[in-house]
C-alpha positions as CSV (number, residue, x, y, z in Angstrom):
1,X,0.0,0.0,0.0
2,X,2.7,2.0,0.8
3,X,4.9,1.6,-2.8
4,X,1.6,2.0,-4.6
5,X,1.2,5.6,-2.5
6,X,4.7,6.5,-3.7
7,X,3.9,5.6,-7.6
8,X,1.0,7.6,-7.7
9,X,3.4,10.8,-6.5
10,X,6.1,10.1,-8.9
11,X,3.4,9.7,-11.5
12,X,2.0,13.3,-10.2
13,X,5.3,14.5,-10.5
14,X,6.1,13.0,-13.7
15,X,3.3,14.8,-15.2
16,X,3.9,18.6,-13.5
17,X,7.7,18.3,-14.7
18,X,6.2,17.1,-18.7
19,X,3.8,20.2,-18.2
20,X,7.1,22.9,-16.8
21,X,8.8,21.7,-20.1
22,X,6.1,21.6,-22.6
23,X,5.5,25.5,-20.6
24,X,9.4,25.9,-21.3
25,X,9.4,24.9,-24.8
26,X,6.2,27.3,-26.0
27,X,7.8,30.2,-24.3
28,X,10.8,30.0,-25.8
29,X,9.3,29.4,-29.2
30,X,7.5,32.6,-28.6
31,X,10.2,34.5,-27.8
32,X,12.5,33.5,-30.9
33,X,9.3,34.7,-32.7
34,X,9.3,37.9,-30.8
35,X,13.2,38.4,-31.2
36,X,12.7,37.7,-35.3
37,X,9.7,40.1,-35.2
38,X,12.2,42.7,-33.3
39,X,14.5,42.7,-35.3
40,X,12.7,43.1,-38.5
41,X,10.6,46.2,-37.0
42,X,14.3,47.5,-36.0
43,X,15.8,47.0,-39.3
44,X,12.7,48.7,-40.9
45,X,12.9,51.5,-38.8
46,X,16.3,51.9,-39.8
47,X,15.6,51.6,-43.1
48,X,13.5,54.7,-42.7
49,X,16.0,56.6,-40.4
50,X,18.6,56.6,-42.3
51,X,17.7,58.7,-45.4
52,X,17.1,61.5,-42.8
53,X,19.9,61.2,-40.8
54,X,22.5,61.3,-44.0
55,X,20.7,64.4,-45.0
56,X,20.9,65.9,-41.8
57,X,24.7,65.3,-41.8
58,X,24.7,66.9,-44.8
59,X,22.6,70.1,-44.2
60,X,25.0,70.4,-41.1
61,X,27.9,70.1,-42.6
62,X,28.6,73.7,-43.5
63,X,27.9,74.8,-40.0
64,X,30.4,72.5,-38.4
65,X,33.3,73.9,-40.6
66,X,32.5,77.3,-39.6
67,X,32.5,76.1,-36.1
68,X,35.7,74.4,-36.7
69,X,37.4,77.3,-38.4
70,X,36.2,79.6,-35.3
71,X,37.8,77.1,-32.8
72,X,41.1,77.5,-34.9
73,X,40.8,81.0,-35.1
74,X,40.0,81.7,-31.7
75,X,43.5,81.4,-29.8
76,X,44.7,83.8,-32.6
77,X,41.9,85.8,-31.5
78,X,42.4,85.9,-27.7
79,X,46.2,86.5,-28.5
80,X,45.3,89.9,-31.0
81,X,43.1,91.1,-27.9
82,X,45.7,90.4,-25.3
83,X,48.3,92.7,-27.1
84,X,45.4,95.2,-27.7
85,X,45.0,96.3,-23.7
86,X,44.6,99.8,-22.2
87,X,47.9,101.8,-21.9
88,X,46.9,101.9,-17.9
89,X,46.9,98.3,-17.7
90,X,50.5,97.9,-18.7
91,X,53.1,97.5,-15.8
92,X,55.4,100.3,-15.7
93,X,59.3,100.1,-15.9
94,X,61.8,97.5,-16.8
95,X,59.0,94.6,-16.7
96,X,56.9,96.7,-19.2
97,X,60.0,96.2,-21.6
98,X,59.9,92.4,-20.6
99,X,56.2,92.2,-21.8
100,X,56.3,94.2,-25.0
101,X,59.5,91.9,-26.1
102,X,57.3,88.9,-25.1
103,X,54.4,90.3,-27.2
104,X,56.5,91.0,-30.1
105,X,58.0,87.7,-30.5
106,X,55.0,85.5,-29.6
């Protein structure tokens, strides 16, 4: 009586453990669908993106040379208005020769 209550709970579990893998196997079918289905959508979407983002490159591409030639031009800039100060801001003396030399040969 005893052996016979054991076989019927390894039957029961038997069956739950063929139902957790049948319940494995459809979830993971659906989710190889799901990924396929993803990664159409996402290569669609990309299809559609990328016309506009090459133009946008594009369009922008004047805008980033004039922002690159002002980021080359700018030390020369800063260095023009540092040799253009007020007369009152220059030290007075030997050091004010020191600093005109320095301006003159940088």
């Amino acid at each position: 009586m005893h052996s016979a209550l054991t076989e019927n709970r390894i039957h029961e579990i038997d069956i739950k453990l063929n139902d957790v893998v049948s319940l494995a196997t459809a979830a993971t079918a659906r989710q190889n669908q799901q990924a396929i289905t993803m990664i159409v959508f996402q290569w669609c979407a990309a299809v559609l993106v990328l016309p506009f983002a090459l133009a946008w490159k594009v369009i922008s591409l004047p805008a980033k040379a004039v922002e690159s030639l002002t980021a080359l031009k700018s030390p020369l800039l800063l260095k023009h208005q540092a040799q253009r100060k007020s007369p009152r801001d220059k030290p007075k003396g030997r050091t004010a020769m020191k600093g005109r030399t320095q301006a003159y040969l940088e």
